[in-house]
C-alpha positions as CSV (number, residue, x, y, z in Angstrom):
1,X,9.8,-81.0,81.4
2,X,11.0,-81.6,78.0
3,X,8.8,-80.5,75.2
4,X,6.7,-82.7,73.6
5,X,7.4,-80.7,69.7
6,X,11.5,-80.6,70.1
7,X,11.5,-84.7,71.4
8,X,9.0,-85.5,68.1
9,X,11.4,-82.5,65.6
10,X,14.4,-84.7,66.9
11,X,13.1,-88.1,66.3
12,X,12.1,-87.4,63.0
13,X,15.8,-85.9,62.7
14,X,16.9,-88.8,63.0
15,X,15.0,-91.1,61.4
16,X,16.0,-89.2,58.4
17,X,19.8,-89.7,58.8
18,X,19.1,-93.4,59.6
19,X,17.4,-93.9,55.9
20,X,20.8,-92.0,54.6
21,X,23.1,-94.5,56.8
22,X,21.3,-97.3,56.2
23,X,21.2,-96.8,52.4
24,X,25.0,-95.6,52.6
25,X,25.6,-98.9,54.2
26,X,23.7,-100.8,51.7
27,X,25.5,-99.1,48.6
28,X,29.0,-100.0,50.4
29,X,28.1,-103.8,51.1
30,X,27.5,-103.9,47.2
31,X,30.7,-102.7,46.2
32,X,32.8,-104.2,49.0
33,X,31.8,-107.2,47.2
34,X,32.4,-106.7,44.2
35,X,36.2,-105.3,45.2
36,X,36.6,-107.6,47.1
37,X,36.6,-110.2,44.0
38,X,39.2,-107.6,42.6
39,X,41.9,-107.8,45.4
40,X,41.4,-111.9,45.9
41,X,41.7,-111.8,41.9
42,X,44.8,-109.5,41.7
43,X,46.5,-111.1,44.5
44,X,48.3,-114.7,43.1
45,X,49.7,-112.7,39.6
46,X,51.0,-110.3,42.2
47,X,52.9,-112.7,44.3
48,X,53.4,-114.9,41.4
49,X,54.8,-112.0,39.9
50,X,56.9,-110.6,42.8
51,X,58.5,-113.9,42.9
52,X,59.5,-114.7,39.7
53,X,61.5,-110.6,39.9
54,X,63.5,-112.1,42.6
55,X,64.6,-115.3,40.6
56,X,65.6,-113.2,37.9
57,X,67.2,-110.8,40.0
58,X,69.3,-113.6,42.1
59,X,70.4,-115.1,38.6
60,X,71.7,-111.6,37.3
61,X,75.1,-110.6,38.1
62,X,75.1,-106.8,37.4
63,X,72.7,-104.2,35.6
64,X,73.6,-102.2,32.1
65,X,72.1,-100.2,29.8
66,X,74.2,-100.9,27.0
67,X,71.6,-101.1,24.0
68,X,68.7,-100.5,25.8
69,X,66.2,-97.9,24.8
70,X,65.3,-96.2,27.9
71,X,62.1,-93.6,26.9
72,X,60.8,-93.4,30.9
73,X,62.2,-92.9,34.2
74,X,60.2,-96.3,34.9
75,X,62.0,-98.0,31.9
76,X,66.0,-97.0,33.5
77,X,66.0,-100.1,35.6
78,X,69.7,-100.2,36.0
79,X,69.4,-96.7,38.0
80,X,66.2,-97.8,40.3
81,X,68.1,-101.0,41.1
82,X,70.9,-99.1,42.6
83,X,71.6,-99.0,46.2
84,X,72.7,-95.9,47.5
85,X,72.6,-93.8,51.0
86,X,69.0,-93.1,52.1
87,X,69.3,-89.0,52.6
88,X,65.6,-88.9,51.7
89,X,62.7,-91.3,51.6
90,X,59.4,-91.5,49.1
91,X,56.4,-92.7,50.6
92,X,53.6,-93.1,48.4
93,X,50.4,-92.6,50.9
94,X,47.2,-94.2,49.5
95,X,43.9,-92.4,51.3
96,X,40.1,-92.2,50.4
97,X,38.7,-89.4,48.3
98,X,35.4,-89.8,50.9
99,X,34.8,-89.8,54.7
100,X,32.1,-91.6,56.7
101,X,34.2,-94.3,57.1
102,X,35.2,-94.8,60.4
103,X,38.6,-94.4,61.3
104,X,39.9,-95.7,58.1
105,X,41.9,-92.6,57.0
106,X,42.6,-91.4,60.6
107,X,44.4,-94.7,61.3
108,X,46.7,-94.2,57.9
109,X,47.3,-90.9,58.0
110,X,48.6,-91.2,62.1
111,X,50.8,-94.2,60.8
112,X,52.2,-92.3,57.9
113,X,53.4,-89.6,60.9
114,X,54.5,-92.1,62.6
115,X,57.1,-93.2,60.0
116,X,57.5,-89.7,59.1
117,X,58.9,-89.1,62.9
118,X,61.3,-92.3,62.4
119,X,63.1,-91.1,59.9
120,X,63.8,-87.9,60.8
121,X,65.0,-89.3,63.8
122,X,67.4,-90.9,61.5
123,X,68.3,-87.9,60.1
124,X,66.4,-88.6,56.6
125,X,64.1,-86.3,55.1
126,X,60.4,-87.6,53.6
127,X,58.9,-86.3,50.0
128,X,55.3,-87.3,50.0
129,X,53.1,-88.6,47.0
130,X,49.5,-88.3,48.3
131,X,46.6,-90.5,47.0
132,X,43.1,-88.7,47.9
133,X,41.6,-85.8,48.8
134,X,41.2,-86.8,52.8
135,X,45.2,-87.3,52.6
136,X,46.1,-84.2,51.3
137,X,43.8,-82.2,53.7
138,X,45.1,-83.8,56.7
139,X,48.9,-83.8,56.0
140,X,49.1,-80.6,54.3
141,X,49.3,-78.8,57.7
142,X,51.4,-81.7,59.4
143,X,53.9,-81.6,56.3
144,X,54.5,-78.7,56.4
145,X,55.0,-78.4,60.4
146,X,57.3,-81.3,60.1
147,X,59.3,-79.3,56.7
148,X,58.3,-82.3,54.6
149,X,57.7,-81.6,51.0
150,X,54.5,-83.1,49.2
151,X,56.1,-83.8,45.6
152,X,52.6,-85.3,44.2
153,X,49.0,-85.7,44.9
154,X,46.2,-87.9,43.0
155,X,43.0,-86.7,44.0
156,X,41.2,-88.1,40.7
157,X,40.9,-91.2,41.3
158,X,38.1,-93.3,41.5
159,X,36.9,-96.2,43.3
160,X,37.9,-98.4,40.5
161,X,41.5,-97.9,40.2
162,X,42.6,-99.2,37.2
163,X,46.3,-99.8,35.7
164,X,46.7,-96.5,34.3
165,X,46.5,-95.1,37.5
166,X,49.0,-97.4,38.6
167,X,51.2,-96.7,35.6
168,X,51.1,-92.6,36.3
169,X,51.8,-92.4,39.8
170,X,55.2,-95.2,38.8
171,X,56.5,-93.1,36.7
172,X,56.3,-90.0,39.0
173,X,57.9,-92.2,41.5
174,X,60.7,-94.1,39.2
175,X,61.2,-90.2,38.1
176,X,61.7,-88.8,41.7
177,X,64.1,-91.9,42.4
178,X,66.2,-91.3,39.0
179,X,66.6,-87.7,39.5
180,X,67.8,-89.1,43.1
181,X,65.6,-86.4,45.1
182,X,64.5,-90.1,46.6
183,X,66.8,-92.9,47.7
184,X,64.0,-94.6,48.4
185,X,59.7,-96.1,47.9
186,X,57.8,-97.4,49.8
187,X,53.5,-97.4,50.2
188,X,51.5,-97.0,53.0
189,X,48.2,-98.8,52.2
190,X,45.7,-101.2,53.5
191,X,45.8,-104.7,53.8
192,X,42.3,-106.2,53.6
193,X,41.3,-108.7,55.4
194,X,37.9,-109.4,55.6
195,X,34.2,-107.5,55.3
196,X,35.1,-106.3,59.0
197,X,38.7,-105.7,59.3
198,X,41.6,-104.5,57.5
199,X,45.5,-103.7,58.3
200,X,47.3,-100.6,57.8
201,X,50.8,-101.7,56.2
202,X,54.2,-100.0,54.8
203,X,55.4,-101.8,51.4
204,X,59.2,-101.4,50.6
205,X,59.4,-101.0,47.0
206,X,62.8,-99.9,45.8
207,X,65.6,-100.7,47.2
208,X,64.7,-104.2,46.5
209,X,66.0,-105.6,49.9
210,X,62.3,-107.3,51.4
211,X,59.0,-107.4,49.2
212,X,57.3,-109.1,51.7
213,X,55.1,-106.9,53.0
214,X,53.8,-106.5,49.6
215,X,53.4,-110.2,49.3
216,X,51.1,-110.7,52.6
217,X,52.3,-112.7,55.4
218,X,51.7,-115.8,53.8
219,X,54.8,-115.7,51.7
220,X,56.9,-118.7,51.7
221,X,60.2,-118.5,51.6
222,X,62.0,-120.2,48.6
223,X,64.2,-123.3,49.5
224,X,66.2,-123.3,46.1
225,X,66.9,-121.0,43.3
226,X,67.5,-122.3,39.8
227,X,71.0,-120.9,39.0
228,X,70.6,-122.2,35.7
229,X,68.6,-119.6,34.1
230,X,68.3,-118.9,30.3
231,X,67.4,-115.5,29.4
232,X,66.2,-114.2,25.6
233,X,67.6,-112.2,24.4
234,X,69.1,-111.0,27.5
235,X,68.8,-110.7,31.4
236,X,68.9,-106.7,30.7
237,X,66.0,-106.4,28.4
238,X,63.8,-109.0,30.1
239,X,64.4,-106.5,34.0
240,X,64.1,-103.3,31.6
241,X,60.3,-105.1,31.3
242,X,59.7,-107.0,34.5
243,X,60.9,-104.3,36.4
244,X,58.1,-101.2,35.4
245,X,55.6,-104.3,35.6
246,X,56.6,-105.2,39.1
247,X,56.4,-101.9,40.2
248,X,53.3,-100.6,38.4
249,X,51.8,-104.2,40.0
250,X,52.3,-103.7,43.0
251,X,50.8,-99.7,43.3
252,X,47.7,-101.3,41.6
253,X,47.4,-104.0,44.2
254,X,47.6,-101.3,47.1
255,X,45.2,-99.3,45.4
256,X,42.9,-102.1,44.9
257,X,43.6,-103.3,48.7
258,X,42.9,-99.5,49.8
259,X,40.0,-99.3,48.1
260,X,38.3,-102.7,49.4
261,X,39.6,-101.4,52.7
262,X,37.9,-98.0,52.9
263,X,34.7,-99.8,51.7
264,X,34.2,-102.5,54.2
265,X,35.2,-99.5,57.2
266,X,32.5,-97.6,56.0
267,X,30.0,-100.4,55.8
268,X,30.8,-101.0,59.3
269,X,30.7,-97.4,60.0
270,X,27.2,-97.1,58.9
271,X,26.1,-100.1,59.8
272,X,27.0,-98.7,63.8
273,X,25.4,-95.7,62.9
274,X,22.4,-97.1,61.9
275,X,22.0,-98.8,64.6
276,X,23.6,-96.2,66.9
277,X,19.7,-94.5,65.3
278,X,17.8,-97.2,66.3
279,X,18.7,-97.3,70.0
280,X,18.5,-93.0,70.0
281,X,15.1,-93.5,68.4
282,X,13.7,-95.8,71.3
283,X,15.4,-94.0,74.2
284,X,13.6,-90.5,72.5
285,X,10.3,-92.5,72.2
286,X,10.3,-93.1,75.7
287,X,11.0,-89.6,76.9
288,X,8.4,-88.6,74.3
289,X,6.0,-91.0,76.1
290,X,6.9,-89.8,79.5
291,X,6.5,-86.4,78.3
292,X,3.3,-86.8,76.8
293,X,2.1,-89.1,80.1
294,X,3.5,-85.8,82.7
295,X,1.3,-83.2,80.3
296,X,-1.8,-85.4,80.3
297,X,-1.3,-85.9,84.2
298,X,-0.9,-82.3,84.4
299,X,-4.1,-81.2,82.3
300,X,-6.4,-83.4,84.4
301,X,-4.9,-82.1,87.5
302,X,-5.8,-78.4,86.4
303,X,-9.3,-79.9,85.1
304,X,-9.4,-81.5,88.9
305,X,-8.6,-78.2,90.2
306,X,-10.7,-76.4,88.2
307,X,-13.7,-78.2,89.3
308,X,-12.8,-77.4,93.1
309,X,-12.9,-74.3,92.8
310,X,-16.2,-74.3,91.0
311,X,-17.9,-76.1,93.8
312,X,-16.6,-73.7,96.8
């Protein structure tokens, strides 16, 4: 028979972490919200942006650095434009700094090992730049079992990523890819959808061959370019500054997209948990009720008893 003080201890338990889900689930709904606003914000200057890098790149004939002052990595565009063989591949993976959130970071860090395993079955090695604490804990161990090198982590920052985030973790990329120890960036982020769903995605940065995936499906593709394109004062100097921008963009926008991703998973998450509570709570009471029922049973039955005896 269970007893009556560890069924009450237990449903008090969790009533307790019920007020902490359902408060944790409250607190994500607001913010989910409110980035939310963010990505749906960021995302037309993002596309419109991505798109007007290709026109200028499909009106420009070759790259130089003749007069140009070059101060970054970020800023040597004629170098990150260059297409060369892929020996080794940068992947830029964006994770959450918190858990309780389902299997948000599970499900990117198991797709990040999945392209890990493609390409060394291609014979190319993987540096990895790591965004979040619950990223570098998981793939420390699986790095360095599969001998890939973590160049870079970013556990600092927040929530609200901001552009100088963004413009840090470019110019430890650019830098990687102009010291050619990468021939290659790409991110894997997620792609939010909606309050209750969100996509883990691979973004090709550099070489510039497909920036669709950073786009969204719901790219068009272009009918007509205008060859007839005037640049001031030059093609050269107006990539040295569309070039950084697109690439700073477009880290933003997956932080931005992870972000509003990991919230809505963990509002789920503790919304199941709450009510994952609730139903624990009711099938406890009942036991408890049972319980108490069998050891009232059980005290008139030695009363009962009792009572026999005292007549005979």
């Amino acid at each position: 028979m269970p007893n009556l003080l560890d069924i009450k201890d237990r449903i008090s338990s969790i009533q307790n972490t019920k007020k902490i889900t359902k408060a944790m689930k409250m607190v994500a709904a607001a913010k989910v919200k409110k980035s939310q606003v963010k990505v749906l914000s960021a995302r037309p200057f993002s596309k419109a942006l991505a798109e007007a890098f290709v026109k200028v790149l499909s009106c420009t004939e070759g790259f130089s650095s003749a007069g140009l002052k070059i101060e970054r990595a970020i800023d040597n565009y004629p170098v990150l434009m260059q297409k060369r063989e892929q020996k080794t591949a940068g992947i830029l993976v964006i994770t959450s700094n918190k858990g309780l959130a389902g299997a948000y970071n599970a499900n990117v860090i198991r797709f990040t090992l999945k392209k890990i395993k493609e390409y060394k079955e291609k014979g190319i090695d993987v540096k990895l730049f790591i965004v979040g604490t619950k990223g570098v804990a998981s793939l420390r161990r699986k790095a360095q079992e599969m001998n890939v090198e973590m160049v870079q982590t970013y556990t600092k920052i927040s929530q609200e990523p901001n552009s100088s985030n963004a413009i840090v973790i470019a110019e430890d990329l650019a830098q990687s890819f102009v010291d050619e120890k990468i021939d290659s960036i790409e991110i894997v982020t997620t792609r939010f959808k909606n309050m209750m769903s969100y996509k883990v995605e691979d973004w090709k940065i550099l070489p510039v061959d497909d920036i669709k995936g950073a786009l969204g499906d719901d790219t068009k593709e272009e009918k007509t370019i205008d060859p007839l394109m005037a640049f001031e004062p030059d093609s050269d100097h107006i990539l040295q500054k569309i070039v950084p921008m697109f690439i700073t963009n477009i880290i933003y926008q997956a932080l931005l997209e992870a972000v509003a991703s990991e919230l809505a998973a963990r509002m789920t998450a503790m919304s199941s948990a709450t009510n994952n509570a609730d139903e624990m709570i009711r099938l406890l009471t009942i036991d408890y009720n049972k319980a108490r029922q069998a050891a009232i049973t059980q005290e008139i039955s030695e009363v009962v008893s009792g009572a026999d005896a005292l007549k005979n």
